[in-house]
mmCIF file of the N, C-alpha and C atoms, coordinates in Angstrom:
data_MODEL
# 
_entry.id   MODEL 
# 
loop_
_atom_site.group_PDB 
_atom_site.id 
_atom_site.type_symbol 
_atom_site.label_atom_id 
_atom_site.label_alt_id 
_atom_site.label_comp_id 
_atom_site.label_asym_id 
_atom_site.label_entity_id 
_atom_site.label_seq_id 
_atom_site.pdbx_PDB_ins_code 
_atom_site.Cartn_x 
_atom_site.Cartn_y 
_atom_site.Cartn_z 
_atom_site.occupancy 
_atom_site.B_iso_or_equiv 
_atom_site.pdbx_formal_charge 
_atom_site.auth_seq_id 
_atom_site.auth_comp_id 
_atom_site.auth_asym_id 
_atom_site.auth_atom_id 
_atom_site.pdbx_PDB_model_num 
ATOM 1   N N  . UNK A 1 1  ? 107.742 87.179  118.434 1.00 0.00 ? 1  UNK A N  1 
ATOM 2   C CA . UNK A 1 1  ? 108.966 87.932  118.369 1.00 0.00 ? 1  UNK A CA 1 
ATOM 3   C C  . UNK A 1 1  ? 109.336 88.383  119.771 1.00 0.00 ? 1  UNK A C  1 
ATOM 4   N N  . UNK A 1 2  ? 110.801 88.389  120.039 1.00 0.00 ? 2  UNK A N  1 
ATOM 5   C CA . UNK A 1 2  ? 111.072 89.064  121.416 1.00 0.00 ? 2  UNK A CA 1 
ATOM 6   C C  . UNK A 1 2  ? 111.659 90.267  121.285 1.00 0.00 ? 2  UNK A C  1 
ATOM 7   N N  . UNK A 1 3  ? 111.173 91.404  122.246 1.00 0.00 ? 3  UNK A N  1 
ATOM 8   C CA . UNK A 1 3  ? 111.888 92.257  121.853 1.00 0.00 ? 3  UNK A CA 1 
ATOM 9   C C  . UNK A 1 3  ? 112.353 92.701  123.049 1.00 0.00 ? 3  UNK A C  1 
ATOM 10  N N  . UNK A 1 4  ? 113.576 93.468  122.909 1.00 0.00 ? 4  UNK A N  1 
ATOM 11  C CA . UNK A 1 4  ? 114.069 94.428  124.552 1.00 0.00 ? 4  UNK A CA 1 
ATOM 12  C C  . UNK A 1 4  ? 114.405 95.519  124.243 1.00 0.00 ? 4  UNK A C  1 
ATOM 13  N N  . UNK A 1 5  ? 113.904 96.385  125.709 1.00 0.00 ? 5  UNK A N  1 
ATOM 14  C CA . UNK A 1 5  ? 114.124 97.777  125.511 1.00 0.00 ? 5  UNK A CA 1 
ATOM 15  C C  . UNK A 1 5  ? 113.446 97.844  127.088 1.00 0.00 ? 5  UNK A C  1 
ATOM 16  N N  . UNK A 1 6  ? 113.275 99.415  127.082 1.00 0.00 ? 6  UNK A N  1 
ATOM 17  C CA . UNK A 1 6  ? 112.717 99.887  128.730 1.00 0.00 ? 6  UNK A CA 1 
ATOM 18  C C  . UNK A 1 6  ? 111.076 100.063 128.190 1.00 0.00 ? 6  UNK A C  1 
ATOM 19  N N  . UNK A 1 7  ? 110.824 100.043 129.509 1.00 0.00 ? 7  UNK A N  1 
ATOM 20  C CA . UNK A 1 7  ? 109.412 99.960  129.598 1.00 0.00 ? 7  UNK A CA 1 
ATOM 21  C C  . UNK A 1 7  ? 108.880 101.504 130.168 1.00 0.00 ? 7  UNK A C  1 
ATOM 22  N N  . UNK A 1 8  ? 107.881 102.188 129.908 1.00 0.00 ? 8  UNK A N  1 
ATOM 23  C CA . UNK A 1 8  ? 107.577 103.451 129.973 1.00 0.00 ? 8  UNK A CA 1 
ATOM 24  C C  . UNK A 1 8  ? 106.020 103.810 129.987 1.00 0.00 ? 8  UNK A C  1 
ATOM 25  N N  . UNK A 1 9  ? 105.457 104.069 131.231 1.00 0.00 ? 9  UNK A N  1 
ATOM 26  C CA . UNK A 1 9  ? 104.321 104.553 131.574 1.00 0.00 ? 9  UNK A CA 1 
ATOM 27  C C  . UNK A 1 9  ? 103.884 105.468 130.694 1.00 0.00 ? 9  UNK A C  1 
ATOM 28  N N  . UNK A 1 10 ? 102.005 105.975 130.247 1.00 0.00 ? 10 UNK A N  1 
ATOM 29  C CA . UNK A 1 10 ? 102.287 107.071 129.459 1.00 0.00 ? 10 UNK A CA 1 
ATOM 30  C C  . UNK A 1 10 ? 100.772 107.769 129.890 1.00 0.00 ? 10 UNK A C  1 
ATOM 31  N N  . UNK A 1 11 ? 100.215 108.467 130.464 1.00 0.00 ? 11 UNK A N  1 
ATOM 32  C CA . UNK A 1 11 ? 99.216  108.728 131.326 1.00 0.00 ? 11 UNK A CA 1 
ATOM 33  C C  . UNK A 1 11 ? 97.949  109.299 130.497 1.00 0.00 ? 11 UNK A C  1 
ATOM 34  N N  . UNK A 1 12 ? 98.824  109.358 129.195 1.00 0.00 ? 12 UNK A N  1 
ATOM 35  C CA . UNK A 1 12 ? 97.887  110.291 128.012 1.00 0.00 ? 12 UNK A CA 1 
ATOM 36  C C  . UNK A 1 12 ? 96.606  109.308 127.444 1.00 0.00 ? 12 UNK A C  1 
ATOM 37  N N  . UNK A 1 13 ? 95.542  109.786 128.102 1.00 0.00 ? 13 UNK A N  1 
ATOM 38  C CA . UNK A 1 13 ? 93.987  109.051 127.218 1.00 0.00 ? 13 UNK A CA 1 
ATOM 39  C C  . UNK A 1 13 ? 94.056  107.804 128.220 1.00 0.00 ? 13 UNK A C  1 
ATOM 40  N N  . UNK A 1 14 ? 93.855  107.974 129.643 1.00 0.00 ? 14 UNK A N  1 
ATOM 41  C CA . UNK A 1 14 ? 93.769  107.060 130.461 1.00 0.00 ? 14 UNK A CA 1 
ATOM 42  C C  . UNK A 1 14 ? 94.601  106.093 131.105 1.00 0.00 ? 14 UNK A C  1 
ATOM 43  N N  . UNK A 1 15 ? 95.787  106.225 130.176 1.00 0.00 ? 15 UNK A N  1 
ATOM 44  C CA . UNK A 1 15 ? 96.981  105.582 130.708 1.00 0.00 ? 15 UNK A CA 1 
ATOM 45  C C  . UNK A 1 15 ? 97.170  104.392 129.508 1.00 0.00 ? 15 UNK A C  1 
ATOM 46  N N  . UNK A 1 16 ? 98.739  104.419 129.132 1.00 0.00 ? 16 UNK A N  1 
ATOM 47  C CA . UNK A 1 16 ? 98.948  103.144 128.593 1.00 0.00 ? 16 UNK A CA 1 
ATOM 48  C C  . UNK A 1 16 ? 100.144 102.737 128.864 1.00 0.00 ? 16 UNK A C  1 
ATOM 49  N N  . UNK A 1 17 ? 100.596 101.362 128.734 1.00 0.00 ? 17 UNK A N  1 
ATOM 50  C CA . UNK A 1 17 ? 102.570 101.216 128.577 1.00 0.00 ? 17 UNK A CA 1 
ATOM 51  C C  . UNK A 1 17 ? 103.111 101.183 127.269 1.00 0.00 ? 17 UNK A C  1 
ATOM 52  N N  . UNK A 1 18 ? 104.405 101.445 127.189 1.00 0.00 ? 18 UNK A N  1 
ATOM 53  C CA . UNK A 1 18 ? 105.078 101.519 125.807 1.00 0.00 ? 18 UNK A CA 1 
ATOM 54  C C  . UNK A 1 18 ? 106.126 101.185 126.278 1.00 0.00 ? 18 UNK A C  1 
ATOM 55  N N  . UNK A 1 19 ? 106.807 100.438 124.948 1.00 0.00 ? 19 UNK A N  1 
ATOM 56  C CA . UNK A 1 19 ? 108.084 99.534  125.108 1.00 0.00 ? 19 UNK A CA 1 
ATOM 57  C C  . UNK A 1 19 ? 108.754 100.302 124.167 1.00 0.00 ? 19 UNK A C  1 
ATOM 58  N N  . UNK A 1 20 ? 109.951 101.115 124.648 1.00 0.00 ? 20 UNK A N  1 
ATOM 59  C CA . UNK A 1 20 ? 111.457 101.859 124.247 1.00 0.00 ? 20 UNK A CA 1 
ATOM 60  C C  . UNK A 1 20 ? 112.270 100.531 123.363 1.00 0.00 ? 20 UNK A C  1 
ATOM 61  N N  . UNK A 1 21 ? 112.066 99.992  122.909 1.00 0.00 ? 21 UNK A N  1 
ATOM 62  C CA . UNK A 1 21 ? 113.448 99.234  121.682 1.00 0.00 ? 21 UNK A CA 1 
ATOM 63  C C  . UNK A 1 21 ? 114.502 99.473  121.866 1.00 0.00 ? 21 UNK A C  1 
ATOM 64  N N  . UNK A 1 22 ? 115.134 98.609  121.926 1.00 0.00 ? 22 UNK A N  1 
ATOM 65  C CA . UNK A 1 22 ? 116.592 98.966  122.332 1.00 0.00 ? 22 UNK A CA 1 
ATOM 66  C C  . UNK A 1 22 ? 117.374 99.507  120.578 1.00 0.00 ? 22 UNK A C  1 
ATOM 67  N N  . UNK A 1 23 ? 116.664 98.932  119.662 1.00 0.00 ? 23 UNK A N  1 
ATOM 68  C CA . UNK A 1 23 ? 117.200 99.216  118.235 1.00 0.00 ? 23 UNK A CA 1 
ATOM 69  C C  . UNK A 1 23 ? 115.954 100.591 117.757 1.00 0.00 ? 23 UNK A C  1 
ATOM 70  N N  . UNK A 1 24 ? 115.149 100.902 119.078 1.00 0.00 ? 24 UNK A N  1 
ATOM 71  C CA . UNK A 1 24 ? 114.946 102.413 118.550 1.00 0.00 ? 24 UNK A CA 1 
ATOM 72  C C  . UNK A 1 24 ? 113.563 102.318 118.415 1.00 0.00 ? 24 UNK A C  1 
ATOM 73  N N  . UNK A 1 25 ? 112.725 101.529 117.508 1.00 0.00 ? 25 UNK A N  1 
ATOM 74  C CA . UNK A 1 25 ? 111.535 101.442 117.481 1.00 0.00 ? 25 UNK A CA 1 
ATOM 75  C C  . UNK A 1 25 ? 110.556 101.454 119.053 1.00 0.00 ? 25 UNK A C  1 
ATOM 76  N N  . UNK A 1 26 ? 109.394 102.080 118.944 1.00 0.00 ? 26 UNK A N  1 
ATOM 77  C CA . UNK A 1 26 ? 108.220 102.246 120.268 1.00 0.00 ? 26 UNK A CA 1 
ATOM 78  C C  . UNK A 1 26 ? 107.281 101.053 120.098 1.00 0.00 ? 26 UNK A C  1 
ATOM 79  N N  . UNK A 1 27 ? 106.437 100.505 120.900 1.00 0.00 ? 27 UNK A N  1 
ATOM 80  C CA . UNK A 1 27 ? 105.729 99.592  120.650 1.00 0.00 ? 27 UNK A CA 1 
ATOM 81  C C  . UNK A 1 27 ? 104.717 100.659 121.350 1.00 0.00 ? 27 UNK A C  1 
ATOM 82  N N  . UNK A 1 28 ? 102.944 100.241 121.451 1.00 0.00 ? 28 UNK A N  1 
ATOM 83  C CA . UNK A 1 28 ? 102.328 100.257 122.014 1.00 0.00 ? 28 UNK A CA 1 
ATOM 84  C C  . UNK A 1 28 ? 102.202 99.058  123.018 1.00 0.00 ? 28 UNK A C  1 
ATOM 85  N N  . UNK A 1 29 ? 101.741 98.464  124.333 1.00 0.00 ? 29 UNK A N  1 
ATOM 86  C CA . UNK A 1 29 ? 101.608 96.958  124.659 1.00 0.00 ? 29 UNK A CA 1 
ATOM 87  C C  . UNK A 1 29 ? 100.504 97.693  125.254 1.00 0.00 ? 29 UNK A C  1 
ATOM 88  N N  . UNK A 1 30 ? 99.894  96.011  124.440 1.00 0.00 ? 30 UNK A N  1 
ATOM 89  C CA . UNK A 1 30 ? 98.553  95.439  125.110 1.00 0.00 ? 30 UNK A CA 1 
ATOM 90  C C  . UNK A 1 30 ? 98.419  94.028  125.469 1.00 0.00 ? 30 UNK A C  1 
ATOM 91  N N  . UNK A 1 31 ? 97.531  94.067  126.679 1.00 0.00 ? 31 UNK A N  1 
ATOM 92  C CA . UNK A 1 31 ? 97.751  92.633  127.181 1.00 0.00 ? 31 UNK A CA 1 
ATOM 93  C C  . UNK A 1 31 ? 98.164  92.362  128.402 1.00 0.00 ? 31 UNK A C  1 
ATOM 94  N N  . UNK A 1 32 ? 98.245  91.902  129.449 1.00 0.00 ? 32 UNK A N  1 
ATOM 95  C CA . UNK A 1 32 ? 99.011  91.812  130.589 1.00 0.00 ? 32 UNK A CA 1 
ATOM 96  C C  . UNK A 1 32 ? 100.235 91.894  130.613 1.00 0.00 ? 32 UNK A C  1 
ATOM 97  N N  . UNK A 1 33 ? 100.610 93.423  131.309 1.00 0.00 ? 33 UNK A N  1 
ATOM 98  C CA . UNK A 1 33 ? 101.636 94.032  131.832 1.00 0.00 ? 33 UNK A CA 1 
ATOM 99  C C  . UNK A 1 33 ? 101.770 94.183  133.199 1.00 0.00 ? 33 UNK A C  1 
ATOM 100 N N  . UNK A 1 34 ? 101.974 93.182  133.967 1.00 0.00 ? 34 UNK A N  1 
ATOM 101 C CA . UNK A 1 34 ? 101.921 93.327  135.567 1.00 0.00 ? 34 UNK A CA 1 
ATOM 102 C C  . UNK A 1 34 ? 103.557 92.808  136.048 1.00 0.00 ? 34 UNK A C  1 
ATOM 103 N N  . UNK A 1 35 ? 103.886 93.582  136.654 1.00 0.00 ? 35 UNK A N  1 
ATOM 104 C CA . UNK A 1 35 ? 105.019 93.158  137.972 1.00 0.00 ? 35 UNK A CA 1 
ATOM 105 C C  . UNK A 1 35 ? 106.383 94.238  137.155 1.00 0.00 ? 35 UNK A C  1 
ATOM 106 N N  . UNK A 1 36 ? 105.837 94.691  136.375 1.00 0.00 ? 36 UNK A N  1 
ATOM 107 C CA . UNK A 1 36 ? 106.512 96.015  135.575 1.00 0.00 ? 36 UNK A CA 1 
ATOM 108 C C  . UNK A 1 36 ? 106.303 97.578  136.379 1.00 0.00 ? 36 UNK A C  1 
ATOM 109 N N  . UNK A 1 37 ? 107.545 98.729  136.298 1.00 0.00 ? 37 UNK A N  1 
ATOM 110 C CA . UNK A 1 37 ? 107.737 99.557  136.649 1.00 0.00 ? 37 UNK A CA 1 
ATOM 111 C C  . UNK A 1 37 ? 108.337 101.033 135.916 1.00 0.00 ? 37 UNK A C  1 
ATOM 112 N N  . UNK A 1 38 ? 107.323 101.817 135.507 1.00 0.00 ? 38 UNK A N  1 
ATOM 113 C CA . UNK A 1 38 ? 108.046 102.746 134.431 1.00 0.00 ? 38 UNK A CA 1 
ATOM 114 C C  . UNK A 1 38 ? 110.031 102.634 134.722 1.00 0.00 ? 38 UNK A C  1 
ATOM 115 N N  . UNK A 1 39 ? 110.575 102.752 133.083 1.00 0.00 ? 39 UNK A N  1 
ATOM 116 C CA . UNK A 1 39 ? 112.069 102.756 133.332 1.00 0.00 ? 39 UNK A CA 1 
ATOM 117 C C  . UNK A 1 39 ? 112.702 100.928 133.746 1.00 0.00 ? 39 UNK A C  1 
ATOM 118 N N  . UNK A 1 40 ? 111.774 100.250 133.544 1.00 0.00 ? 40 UNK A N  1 
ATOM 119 C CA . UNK A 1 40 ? 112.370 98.747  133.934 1.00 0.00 ? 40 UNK A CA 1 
ATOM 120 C C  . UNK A 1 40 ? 113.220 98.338  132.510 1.00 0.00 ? 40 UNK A C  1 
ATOM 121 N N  . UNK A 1 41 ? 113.816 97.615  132.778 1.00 0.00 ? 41 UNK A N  1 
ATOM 122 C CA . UNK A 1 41 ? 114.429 97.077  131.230 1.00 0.00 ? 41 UNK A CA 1 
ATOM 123 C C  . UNK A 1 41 ? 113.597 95.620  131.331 1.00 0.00 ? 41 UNK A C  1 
ATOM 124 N N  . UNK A 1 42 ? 113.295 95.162  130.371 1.00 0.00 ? 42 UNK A N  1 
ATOM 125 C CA . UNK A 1 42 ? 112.234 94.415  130.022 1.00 0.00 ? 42 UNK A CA 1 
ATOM 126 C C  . UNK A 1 42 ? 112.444 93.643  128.511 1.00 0.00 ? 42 UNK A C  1 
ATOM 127 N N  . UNK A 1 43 ? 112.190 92.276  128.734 1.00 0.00 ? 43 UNK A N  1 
ATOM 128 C CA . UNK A 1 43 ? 112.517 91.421  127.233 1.00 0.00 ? 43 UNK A CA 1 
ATOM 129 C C  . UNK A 1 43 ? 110.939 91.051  127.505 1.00 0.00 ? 43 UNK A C  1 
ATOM 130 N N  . UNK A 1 44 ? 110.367 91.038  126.124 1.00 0.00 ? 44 UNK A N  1 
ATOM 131 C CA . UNK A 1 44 ? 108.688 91.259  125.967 1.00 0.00 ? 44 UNK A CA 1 
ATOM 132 C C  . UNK A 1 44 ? 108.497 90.080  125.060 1.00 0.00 ? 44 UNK A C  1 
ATOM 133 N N  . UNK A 1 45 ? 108.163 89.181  125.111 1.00 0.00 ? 45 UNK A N  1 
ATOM 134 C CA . UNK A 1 45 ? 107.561 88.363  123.719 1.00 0.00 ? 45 UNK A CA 1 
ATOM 135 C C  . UNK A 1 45 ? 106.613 88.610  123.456 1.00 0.00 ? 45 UNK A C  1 
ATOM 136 N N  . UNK A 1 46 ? 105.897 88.830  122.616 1.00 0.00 ? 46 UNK A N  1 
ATOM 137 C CA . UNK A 1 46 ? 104.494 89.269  121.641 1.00 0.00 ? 46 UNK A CA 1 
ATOM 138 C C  . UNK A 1 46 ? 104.819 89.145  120.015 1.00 0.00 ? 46 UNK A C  1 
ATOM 139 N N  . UNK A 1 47 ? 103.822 89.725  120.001 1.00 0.00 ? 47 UNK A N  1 
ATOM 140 C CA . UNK A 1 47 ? 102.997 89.785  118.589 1.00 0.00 ? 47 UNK A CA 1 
ATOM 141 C C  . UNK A 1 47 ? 102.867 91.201  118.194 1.00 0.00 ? 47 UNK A C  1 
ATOM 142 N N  . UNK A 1 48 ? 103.584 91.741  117.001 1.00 0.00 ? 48 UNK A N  1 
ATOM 143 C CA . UNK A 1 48 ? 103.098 93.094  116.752 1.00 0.00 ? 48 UNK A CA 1 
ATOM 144 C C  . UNK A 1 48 ? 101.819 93.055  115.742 1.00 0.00 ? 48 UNK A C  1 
ATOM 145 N N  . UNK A 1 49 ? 100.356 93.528  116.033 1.00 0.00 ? 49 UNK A N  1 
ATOM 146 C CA . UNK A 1 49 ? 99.370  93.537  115.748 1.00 0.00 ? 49 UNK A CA 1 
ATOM 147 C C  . UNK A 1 49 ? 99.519  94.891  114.400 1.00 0.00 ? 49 UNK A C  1 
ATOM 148 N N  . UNK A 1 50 ? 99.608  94.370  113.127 1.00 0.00 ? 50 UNK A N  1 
ATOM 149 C CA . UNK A 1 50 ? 99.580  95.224  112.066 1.00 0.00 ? 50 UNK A CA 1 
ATOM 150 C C  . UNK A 1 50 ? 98.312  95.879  111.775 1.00 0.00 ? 50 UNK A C  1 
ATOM 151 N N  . UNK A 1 51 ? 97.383  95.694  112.141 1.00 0.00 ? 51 UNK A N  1 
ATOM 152 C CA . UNK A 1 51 ? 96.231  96.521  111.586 1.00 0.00 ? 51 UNK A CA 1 
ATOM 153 C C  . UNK A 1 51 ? 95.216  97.166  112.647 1.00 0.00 ? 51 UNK A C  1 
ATOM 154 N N  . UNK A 1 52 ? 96.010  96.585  114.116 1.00 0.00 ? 52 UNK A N  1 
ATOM 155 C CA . UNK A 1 52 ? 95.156  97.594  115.176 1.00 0.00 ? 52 UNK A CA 1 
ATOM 156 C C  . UNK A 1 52 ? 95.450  99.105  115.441 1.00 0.00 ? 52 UNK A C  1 
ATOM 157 N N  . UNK A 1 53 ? 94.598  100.229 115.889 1.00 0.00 ? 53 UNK A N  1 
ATOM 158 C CA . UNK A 1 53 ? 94.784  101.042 115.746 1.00 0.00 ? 53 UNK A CA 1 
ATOM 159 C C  . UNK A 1 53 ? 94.462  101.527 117.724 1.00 0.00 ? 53 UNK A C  1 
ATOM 160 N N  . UNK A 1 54 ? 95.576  101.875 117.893 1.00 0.00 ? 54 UNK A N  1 
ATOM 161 C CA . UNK A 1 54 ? 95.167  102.341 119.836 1.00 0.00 ? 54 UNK A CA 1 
ATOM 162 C C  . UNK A 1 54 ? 94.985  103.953 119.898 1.00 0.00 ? 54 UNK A C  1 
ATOM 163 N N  . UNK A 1 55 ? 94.357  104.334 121.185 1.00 0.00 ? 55 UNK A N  1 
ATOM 164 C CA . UNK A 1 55 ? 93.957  105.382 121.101 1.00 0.00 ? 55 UNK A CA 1 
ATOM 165 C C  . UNK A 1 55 ? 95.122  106.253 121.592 1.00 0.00 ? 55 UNK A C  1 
ATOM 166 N N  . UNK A 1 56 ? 96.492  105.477 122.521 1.00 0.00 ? 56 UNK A N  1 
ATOM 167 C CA . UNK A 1 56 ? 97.450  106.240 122.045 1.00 0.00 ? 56 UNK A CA 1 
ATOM 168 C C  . UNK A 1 56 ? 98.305  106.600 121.359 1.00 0.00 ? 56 UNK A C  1 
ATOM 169 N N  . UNK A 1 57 ? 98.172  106.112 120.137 1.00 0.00 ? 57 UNK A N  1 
ATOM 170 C CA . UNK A 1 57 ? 99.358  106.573 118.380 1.00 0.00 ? 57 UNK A CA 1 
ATOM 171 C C  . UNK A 1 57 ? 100.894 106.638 119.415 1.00 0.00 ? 57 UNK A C  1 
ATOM 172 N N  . UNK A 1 58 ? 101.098 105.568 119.739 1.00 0.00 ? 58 UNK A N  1 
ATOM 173 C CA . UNK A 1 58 ? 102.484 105.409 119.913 1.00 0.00 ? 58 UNK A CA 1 
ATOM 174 C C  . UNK A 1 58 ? 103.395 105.000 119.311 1.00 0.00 ? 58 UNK A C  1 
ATOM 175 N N  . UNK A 1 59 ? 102.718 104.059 118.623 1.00 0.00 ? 59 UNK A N  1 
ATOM 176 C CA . UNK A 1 59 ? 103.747 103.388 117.934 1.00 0.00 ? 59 UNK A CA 1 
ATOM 177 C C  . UNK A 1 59 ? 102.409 101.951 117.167 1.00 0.00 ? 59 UNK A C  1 
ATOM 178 N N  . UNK A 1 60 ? 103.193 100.740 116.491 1.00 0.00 ? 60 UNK A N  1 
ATOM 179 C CA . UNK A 1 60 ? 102.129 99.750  116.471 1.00 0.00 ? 60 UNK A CA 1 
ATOM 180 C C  . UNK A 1 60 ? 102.077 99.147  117.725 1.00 0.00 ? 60 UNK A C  1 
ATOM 181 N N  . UNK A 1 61 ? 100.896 98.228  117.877 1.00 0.00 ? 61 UNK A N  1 
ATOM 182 C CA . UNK A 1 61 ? 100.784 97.436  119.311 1.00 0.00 ? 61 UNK A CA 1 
ATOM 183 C C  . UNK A 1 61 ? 100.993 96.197  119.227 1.00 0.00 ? 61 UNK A C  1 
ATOM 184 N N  . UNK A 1 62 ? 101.727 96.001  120.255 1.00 0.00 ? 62 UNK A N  1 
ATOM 185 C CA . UNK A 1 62 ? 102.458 94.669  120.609 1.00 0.00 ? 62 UNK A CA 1 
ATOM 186 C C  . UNK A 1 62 ? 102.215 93.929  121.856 1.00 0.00 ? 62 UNK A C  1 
ATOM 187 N N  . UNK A 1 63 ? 100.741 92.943  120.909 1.00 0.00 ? 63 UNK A N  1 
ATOM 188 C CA . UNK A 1 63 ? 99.900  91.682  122.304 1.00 0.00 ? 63 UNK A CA 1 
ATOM 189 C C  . UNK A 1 63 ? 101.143 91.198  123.010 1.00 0.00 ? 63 UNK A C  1 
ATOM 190 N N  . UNK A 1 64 ? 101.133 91.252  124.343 1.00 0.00 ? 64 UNK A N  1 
ATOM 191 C CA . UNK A 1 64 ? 102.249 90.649  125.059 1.00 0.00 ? 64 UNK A CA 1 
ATOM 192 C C  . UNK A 1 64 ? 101.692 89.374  125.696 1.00 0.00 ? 64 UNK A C  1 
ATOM 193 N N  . UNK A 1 65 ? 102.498 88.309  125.235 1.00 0.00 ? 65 UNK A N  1 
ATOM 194 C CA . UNK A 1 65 ? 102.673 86.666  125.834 1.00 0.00 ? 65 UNK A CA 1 
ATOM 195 C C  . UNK A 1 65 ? 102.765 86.703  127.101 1.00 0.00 ? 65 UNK A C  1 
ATOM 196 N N  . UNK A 1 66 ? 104.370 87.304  126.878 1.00 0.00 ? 66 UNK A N  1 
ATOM 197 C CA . UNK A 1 66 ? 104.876 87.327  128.416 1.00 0.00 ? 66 UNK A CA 1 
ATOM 198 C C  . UNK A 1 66 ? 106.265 88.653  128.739 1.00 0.00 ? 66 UNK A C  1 
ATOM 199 N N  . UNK A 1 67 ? 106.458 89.180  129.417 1.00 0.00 ? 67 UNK A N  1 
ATOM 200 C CA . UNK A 1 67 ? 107.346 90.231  129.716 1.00 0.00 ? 67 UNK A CA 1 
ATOM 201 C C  . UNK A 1 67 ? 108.200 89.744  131.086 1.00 0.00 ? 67 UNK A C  1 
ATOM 202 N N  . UNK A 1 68 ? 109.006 90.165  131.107 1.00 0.00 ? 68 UNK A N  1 
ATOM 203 C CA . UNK A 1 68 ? 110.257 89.706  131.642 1.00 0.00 ? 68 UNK A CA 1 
ATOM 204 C C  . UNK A 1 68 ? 110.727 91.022  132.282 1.00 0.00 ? 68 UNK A C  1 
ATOM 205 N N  . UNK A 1 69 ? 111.131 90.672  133.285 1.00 0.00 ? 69 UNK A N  1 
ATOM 206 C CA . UNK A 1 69 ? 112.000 92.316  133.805 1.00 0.00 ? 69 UNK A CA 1 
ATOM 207 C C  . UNK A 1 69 ? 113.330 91.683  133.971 1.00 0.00 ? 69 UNK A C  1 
ATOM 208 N N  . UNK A 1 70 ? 114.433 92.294  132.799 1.00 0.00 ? 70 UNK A N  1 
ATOM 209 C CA . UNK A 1 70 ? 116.088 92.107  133.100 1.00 0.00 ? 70 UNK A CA 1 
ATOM 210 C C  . UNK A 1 70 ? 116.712 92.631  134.140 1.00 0.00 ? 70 UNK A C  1 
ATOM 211 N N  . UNK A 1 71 ? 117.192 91.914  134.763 1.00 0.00 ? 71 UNK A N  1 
ATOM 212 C CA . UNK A 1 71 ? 118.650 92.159  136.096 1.00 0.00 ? 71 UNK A CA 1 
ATOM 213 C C  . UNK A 1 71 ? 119.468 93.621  135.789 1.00 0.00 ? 71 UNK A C  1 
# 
């Protein structure tokens, strides 16, 4: 699935990233997130992982393929 929205640093329990939805929903992401910048707008392809549980309750987590930073 692809999804877009901004991308958002979150420092709580060691640090994690989270993906803002542009239709509203939070993701957790896991997986390689590199060349990203809290506040980037970002199209993410992944996988939302239904039965993992992360230690920051953000949202569900979403294995990222590949992430994209939009113009």
């Amino acid at each position: 699935m692809k999804v877009k929205g901004t991308i958002r640093y979150s420092d709580l329990e060691g640090g994690h990233w989270t993906l803002e939805a542009d239709g509203g929903d939070r993701y957790q992401l896991v997986g390689s997130v590199t060349g990203v910048q809290d506040g980037n707008k970002v199209e993410v392809d992944g996988k939302v992982e239904k039965d993992a549980m992360g230690i920051g309750m953000t949202g569900p987590q979403l294995s990222v393929k590949t992430i994209k930073v939009l113009a």
